[in-house]
N, C-alpha and C positions, 0 to 999 in steps of 0.2 A: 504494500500500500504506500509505505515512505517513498518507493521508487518511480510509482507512478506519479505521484506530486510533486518530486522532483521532477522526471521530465517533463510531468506539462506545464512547470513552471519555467523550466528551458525552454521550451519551445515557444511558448507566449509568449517571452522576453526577446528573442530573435523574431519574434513576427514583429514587438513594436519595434525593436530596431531594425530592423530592414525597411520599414512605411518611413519612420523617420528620416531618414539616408534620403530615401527615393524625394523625398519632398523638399530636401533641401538643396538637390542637386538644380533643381529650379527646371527639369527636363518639360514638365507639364507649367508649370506656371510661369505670368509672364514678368521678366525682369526689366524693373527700373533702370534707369539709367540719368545721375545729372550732368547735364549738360554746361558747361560753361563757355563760354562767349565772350566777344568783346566789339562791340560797332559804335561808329561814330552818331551825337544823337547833339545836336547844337544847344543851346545854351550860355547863360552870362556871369552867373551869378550865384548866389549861396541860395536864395528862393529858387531860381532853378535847380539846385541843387535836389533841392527836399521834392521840390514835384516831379522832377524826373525819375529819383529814387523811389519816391512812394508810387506812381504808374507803374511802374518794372513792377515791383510787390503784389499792388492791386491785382495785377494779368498775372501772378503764379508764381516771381521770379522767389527765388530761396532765399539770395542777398543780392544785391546791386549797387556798384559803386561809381559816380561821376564823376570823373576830375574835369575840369574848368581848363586847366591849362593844356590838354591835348585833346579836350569834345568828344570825349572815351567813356565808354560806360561797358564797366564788366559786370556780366552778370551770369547767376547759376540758378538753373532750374531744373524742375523735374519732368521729364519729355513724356510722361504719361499723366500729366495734369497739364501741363500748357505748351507754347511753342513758343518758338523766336518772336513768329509772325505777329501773335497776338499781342507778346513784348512792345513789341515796336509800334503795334496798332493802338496799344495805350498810349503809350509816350505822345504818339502822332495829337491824339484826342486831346493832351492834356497842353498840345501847346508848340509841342518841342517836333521840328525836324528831324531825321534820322536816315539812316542807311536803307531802312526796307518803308517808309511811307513820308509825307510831308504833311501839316498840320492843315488844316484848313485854315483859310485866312481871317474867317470873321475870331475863331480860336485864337489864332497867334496876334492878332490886333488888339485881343483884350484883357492878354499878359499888360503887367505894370511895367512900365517904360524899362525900369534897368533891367529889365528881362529882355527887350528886343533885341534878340541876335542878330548874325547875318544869316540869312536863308541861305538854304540848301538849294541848290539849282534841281533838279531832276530832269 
């Protein structure tokens, strides 16, 4: 009797662990992956600053960073919850020009003066 409880207590322990294994191999489920980036997105100023970084956030980004003195913004996301595109589609809305869209003008006309960059040509 001890020996039958012994093995079915082996063998049930090799079943969770062989399901466990198989599941973390990730062969059946779909893997994440974050992305990080960096495109030009214009800009003047520390209020650009925060609205440009708070857009990225808004549309999914993880973190996002502006710097002012090269019109560079890095950023890192999760490609199974947002995309570049949509990145850029915010920024676009909130004002700011960029690598993959341009703002609408009546939007960028109604930035506060020290925000008026120089536009991006397209």
């Amino acid at each position: 009797m001890k020996t039958s409880i012994f093995l079915s207590t082996i063998l049930f322990s090799l079943f969770i662990l062989s399901n466990s294994c198989t599941n973390r191999s990730g062969s059946t489920q779909q893997q994440t992956t974050a992305i990080e980036t960096q495109f030009t997105v214009a800009g003047n100023c520390g209020m650009c600053k925060t609205r440009i970084e708070n857009a990225a956030k808004e549309a999914g980004a993880i973190s996002a960073n502006w710097e002012r003195e090269s019109q560079s913004l890095k950023v890192s996301f999760n490609n199974q919850k947002t995309s570049l595109e949509s990145i850029q589609k915010q920024i676009a809305a909130a004002g700011h020009d960029n690598d993959g869209h341009h703002a609408e003008d009546h939007v960028y006309d109604a930035l506060h003066s020290c925000c008026k960059y120089e536009r991006i040509q397209h």
